[in-house]
C-alpha positions in Angstrom: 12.3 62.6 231.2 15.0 65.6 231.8 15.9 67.9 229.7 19.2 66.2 228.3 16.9 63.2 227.6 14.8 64.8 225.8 16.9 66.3 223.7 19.0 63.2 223.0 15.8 61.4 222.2 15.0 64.6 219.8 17.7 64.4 217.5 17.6 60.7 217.6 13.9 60.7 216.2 15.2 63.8 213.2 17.7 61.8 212.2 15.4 58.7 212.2 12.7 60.0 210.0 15.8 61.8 207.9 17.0 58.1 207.2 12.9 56.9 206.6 12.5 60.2 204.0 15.8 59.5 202.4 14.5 55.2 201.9 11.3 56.9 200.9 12.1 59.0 197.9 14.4 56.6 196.8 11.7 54.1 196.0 8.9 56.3 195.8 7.8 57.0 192.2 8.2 60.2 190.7 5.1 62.0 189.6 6.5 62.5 186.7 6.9 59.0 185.6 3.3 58.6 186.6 1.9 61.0 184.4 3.9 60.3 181.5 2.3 56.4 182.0 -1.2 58.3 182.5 -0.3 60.5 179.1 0.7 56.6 177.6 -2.2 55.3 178.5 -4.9 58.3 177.2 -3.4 57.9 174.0 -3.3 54.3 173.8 -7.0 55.1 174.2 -8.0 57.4 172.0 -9.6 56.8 168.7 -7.7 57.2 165.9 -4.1 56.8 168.1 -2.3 59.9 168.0 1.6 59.0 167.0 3.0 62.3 168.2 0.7 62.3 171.8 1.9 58.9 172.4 5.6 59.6 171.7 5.4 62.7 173.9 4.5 60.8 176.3 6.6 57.6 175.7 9.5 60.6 175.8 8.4 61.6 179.4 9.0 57.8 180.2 12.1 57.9 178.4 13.7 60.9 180.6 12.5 59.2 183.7 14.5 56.2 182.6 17.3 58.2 181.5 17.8 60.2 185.0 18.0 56.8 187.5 19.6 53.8 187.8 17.5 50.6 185.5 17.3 49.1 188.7 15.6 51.3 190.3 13.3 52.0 187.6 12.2 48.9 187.9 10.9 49.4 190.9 9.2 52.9 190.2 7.2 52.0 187.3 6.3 48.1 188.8 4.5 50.5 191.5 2.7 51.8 188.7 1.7 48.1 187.5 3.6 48.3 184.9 6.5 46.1 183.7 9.6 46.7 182.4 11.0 44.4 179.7 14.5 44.7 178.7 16.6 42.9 176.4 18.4 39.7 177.4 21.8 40.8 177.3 23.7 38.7 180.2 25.4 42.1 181.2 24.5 44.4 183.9 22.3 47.3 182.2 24.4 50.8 184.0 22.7 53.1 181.8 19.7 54.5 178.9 20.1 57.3 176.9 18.1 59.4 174.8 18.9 58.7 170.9 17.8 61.4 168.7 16.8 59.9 165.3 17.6 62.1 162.0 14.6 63.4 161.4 12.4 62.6 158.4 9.1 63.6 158.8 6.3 64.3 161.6 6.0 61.5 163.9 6.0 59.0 161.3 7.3 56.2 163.6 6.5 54.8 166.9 8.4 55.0 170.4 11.9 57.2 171.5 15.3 55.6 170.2 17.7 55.0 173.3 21.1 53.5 173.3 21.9 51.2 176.3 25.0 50.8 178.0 26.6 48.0 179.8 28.8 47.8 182.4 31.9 45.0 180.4 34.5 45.1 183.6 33.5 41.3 183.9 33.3 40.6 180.2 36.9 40.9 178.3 35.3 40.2 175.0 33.6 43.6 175.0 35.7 46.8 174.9 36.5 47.9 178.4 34.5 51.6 177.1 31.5 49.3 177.6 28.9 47.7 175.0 26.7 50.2 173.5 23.1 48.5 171.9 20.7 50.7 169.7 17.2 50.4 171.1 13.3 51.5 171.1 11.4 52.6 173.8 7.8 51.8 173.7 4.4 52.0 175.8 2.1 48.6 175.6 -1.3 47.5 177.4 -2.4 44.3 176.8 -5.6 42.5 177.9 -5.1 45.2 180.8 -1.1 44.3 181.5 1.0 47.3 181.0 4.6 47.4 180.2 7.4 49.3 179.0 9.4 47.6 176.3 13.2 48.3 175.3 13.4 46.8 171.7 16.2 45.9 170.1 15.4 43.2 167.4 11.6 43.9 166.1 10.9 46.4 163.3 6.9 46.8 163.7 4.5 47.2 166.4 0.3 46.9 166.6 -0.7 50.8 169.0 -4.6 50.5 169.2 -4.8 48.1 166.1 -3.1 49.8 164.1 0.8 48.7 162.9 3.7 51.5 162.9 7.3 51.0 162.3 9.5 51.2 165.2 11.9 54.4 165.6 15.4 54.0 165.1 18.8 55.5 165.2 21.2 53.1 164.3 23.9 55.1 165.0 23.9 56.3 168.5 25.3 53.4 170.4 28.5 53.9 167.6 28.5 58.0 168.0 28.6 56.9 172.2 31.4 54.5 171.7 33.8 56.6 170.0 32.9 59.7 172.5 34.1 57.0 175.2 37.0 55.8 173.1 38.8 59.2 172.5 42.0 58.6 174.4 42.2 55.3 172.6 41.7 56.8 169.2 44.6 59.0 170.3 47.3 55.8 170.8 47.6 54.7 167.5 51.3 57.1 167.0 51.9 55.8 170.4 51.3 51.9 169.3 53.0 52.0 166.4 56.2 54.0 168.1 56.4 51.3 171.9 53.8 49.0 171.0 55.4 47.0 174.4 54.3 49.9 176.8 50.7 49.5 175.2 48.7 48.8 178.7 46.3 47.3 175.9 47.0 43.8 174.6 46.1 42.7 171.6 42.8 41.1 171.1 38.9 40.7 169.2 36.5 43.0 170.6 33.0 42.0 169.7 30.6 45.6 169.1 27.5 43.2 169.4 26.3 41.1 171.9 26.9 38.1 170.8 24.4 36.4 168.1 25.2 32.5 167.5 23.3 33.0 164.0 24.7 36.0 162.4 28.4 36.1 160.4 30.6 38.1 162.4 32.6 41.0 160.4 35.8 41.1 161.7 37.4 44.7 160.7 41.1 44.8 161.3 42.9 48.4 161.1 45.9 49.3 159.8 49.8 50.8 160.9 49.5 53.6 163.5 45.7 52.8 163.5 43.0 52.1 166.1 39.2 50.5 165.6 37.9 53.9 166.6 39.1 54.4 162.6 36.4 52.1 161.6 33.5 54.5 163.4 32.3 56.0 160.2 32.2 52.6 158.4 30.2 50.9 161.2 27.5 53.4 161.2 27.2 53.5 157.9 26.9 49.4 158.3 24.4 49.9 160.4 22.5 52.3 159.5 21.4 49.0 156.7 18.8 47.3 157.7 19.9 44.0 156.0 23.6 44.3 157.1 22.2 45.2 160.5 19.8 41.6 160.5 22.5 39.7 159.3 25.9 40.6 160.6 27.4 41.1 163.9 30.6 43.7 163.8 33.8 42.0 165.7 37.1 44.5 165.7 40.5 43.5 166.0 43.0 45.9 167.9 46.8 45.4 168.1 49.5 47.8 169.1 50.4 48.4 165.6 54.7 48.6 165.4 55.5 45.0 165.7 56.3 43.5 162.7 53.8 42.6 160.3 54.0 39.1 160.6 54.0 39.1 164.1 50.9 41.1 164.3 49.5 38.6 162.1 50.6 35.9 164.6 48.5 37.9 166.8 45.7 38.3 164.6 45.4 34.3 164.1 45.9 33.2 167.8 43.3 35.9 169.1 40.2 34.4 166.5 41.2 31.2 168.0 40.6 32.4 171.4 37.5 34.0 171.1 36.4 31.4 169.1 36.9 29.2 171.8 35.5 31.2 174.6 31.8 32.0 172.4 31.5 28.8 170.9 33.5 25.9 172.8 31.4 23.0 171.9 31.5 24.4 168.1 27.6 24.5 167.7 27.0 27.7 166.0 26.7 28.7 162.6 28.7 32.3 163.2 31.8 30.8 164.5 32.0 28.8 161.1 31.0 31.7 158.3 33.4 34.5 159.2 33.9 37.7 156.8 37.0 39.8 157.5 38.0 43.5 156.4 41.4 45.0 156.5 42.3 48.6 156.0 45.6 49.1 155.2 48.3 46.6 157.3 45.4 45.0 158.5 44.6 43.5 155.3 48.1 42.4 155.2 47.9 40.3 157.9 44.3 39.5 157.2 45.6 37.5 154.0 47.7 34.8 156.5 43.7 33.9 157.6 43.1 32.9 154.2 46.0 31.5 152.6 48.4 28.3 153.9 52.1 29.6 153.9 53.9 26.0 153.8 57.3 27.0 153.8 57.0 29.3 150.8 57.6 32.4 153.0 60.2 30.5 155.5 62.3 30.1 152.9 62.0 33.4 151.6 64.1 34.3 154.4 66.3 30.9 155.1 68.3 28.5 153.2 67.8 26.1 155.9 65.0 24.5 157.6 64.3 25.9 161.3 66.4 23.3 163.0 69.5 24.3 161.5 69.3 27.4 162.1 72.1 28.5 165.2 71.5 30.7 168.1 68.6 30.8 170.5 65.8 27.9 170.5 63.1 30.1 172.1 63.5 32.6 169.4 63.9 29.9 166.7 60.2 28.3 168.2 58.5 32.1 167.7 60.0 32.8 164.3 58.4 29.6 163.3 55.0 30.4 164.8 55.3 33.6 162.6 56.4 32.5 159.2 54.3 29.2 159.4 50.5 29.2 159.3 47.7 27.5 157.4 44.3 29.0 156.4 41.4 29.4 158.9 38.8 27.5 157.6 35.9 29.8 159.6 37.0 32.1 157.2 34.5 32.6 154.5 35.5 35.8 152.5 37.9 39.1 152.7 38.1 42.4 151.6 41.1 44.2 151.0 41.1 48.1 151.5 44.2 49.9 150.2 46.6 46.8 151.8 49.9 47.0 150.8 50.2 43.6 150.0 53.9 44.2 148.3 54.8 47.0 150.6 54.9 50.8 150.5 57.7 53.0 148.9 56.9 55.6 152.0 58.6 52.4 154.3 61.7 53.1 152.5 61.5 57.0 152.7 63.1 59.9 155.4 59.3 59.4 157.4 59.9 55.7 157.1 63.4 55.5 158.1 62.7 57.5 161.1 59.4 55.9 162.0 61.9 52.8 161.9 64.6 54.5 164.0 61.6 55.6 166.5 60.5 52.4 167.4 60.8 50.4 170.7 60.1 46.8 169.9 59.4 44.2 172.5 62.7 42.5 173.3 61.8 39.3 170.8 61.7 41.2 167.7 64.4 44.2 169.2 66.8 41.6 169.5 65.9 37.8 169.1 65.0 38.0 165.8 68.1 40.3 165.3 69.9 37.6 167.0 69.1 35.4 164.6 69.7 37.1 161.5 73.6 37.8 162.9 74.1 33.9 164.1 72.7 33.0 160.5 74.5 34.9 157.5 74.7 32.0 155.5 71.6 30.3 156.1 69.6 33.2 154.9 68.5 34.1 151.2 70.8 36.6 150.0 67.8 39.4 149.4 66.7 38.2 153.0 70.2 39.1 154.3 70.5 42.1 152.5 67.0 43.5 153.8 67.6 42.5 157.8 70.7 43.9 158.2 69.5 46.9 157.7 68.0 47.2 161.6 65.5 46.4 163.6 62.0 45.2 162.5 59.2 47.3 163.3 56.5 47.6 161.3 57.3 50.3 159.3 60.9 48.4 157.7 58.9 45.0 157.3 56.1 47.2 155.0 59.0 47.6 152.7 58.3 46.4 148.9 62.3 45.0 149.8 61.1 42.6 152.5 61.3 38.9 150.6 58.9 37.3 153.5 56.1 40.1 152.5 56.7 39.7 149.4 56.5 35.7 149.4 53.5 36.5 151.7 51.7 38.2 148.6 52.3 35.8 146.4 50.1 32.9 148.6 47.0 31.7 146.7 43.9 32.9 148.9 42.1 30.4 149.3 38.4 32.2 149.8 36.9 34.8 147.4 38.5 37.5 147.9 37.8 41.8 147.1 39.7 44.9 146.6 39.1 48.3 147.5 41.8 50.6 146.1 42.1 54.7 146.1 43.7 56.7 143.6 44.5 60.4 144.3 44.5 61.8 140.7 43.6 60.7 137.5 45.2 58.9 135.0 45.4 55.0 134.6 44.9 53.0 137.2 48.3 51.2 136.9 50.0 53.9 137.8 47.9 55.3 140.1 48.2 55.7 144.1 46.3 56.4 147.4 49.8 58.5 148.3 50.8 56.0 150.4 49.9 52.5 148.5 50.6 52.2 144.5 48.4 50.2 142.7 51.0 47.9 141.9 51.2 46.7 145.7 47.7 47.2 146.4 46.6 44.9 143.3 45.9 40.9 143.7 45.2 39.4 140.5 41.7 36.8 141.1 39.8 39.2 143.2 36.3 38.5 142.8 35.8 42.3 142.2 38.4 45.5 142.3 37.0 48.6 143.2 38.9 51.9 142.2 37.6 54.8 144.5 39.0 58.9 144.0 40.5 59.4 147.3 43.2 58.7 149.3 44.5 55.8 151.7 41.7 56.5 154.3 39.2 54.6 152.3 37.3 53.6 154.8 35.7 56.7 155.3 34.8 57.2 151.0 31.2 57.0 150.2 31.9 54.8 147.4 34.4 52.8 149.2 31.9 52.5 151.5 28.7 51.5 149.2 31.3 48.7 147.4 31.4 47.2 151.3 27.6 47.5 151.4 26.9 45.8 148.1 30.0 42.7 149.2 28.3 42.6 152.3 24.6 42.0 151.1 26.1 39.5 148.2 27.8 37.2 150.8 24.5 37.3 153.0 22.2 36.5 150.0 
């Protein structure tokens, strides 16, 4: 072999065994992994278990999972002979992370919260952030069969014959969703101001993976509003152990300037759908026992899921029945979609925070006016609905004609207490029991109190099963006792 052989046939073998130690350490197990099983194991064996020796070591597991792909974790610690069980979430598993529990005492419960992430590019129904579950780690031999267990539903577990409770941190999959969702949490001015340039369309985004035997809580946010609003409230949901059991959280997001009634168009069309896609043959007991919460607008347009509109709010607007109405038939069709509607019978309960069910004064302020003069609609409510309203003078009710010819309808002029269609919206028997949740700035009585942006007066449904005045303003959602009232509704309904 000459020299120009050889060294051809040289760098050919480096970069051979370069390519074999590169396969290598990607499959060979770490040490590391090996002696935190080894650690898991010793204090599996030990008499009396140490809590705080296994969880060290179930830690030293945890990190290993935590620094390489699930996949390939697999691998590592089946060359251990040891298994690892994960949930059965029909999403692909991108990601663990460490979940540091508050901390209540030494070592008082067993295995290393994690939050897992999955990858929801291929599964609309999730937010596009990705689905974020609240687990346990934990270390178990069996009969000599070892494994490493990601827990999600079980509360207790036998270590050496004895039972602990499992750790838990029923907040970090919520505290890594709204890190994720920052620029989203940002839109809401954006929304309410060109709610058509919203790359976002409007839709129910479910927070858990989907459980055909718990009721779903649909939260639904409010004017210049995003879910992300709703991240105090869901930990504090569930960080309950009963709401956590029996509830899955579903959230609604919209692009929040389109007028109210459209949004609530949106609102009812987009339950249908993902009614349809979870549950198409109509088997499951969560599809048919559905709780909803509104903040704000969102209750507003929650009410249409409760309540059958006949053509009590259509004729709050028009004289005349839809086909004699003049001008264009496609806009004609939608107007109808909007101002007819019947109650969702899936439905099973509401609560009402601070909705302004008769409107807001602020609408008819200088910040409302020029949210109102800011607003870009989508060319069906800039100018078909207009449209309508000009080819129709005398076929609408006189306060009707008054209240559109003052402009266009974005969200913030159809909040006004002057609008006859939310108006005859508020006055539609709901047909469910129904809650309140209202906040009053200052003292005095409650009738003429205010959030300082919702009166009482608008905020007020007479038949509520309960009404619940909190001190604080229109962001009830994040009041303690706002918050406690949704607790206590929440474990009523389940019971």
């Amino acid at each position: 072999m000459n020299a120009n052989c050889r060294y051809r046939y040289a760098v050919f073998l480096a970069i051979a065994l370069g390519l074999a130690a590169c396969t290598t350490t990607s499959v060979r197990t770490p040490s590391s992994l090996a002696n935190a099983v080894a650690k898991a194991d010793a204090a599996l064996n030990h008499r009396p278990i140490s809590l705080a020796t296994y969880n060290a070591a179930v830690r030293e597991i945890c990190v290993g999972l935590a620094n390489s792909d699930p996949r390939d974790c697999a691998f590592q610690l089946k060359d251990l002979g040891v298994a690892l069980v994960l949930p059965k979430i029909p999403l692909p598993l991108r990601r663990i992370e460490i979940s540091l529990p508050p901390r209540t005492g030494p070592w008082e419960k067993a295995g290393i919260p994690v939050v897992l992430r999955y990858e929801t590019k291929n599964a609309p129904l999730y937010p596009p952030e990705g689905l974020f579950v609240d687990a346990c780690v934990l270390y178990q031999r069996d009969s000599g069969e070892a494994r490493v267990e990601i827990q999600t539903q079980a509360d207790q577990i036998v270590l050496a014959g004895k039972r602990f409770q499992i750790a838990e941190n029923p907040t970090g999959a919520g505290d890594q969703l709204k890190e994720r969702a920052k620029r989203l949490a940002k839109s809401g001015f954006m929304s309410m101001i060109r709610p058509a340039a919203m790359q976002r369309k409007p839709q129910i985004y479910l927070l858990d993976p989907y459980d055909p035997n718990k009721t779903p809580l649909l939260m639904v946010h409010g004017l210049q509003s995003t879910p992300v609003a709703f991240a105090t409230l869901v930990n504090a949901l569930r960080s309950d152990p009963e709401i956590r059991r029996d509830y899955q959280i579903w959230q609604f997001y919209y692009a929040t300037g389109t007028p109210v009634l459209v949004n609530a168009l949106a609102l009812r069309e987009s339950l249908e759908r993902t009614l349809s896609i979870l549950d198409p043959k109509d088997l499951d007991a969560a599809t048919k026992h559905i709780v909803v919460l509104g903040h704000s607008m969102g209750g507003v347009i929650a009410h249409t899921l409760v309540s059958s509109s006949g053509d009590h709010v259509w004729k709050s607007v028009f004289r005349v029945p839809p086909d004699q109405l003049k001008g264009d038939s496609q806009a004609i069709r939608e107007l109808e979609r909007v101002l007819y509607f019947r109650r969702n019978p899936r439905v099973a309960l509401v609560i009402f925070m601070a909705a302004p069910h008769r409107g807001s004064p602020m609408s008819e302020s200088l910040v409302g006016g020029l949210g109102n003069a800011l607003s870009r609609l989508p060319p069906m409510e800039e100018r078909g609905f207009s449209g309508l309203a000009s080819a129709n003078p005398g076929a609408m009710m006189p306060g009707a004609a008054k209240f559109y010819a003052g402009g266009r309808f974005s969200a913030v002029r159809t909040l006004s207490p002057k609008s006859t269609a939310l108006i005859a919206l508020s006055q539609l028997p709901i047909e469910v029991p129904f809650y309140s949740i209202i906040g009053q700035q200052h003292p005095g009585t409650k009738e003429r109190g205010s959030d300082g942006v919702v009166p009482y007066w608008s905020s007020h449904l007479e038949g509520a099963a309960s009404e619940r005045i909190v001190r604080g303003g229109h962001g009830v959602i994040d009041n303690a006792e706002a918050i406690d009232e949704v607790i206590q509704i929440l474990h009523r309904s389940a019971r």
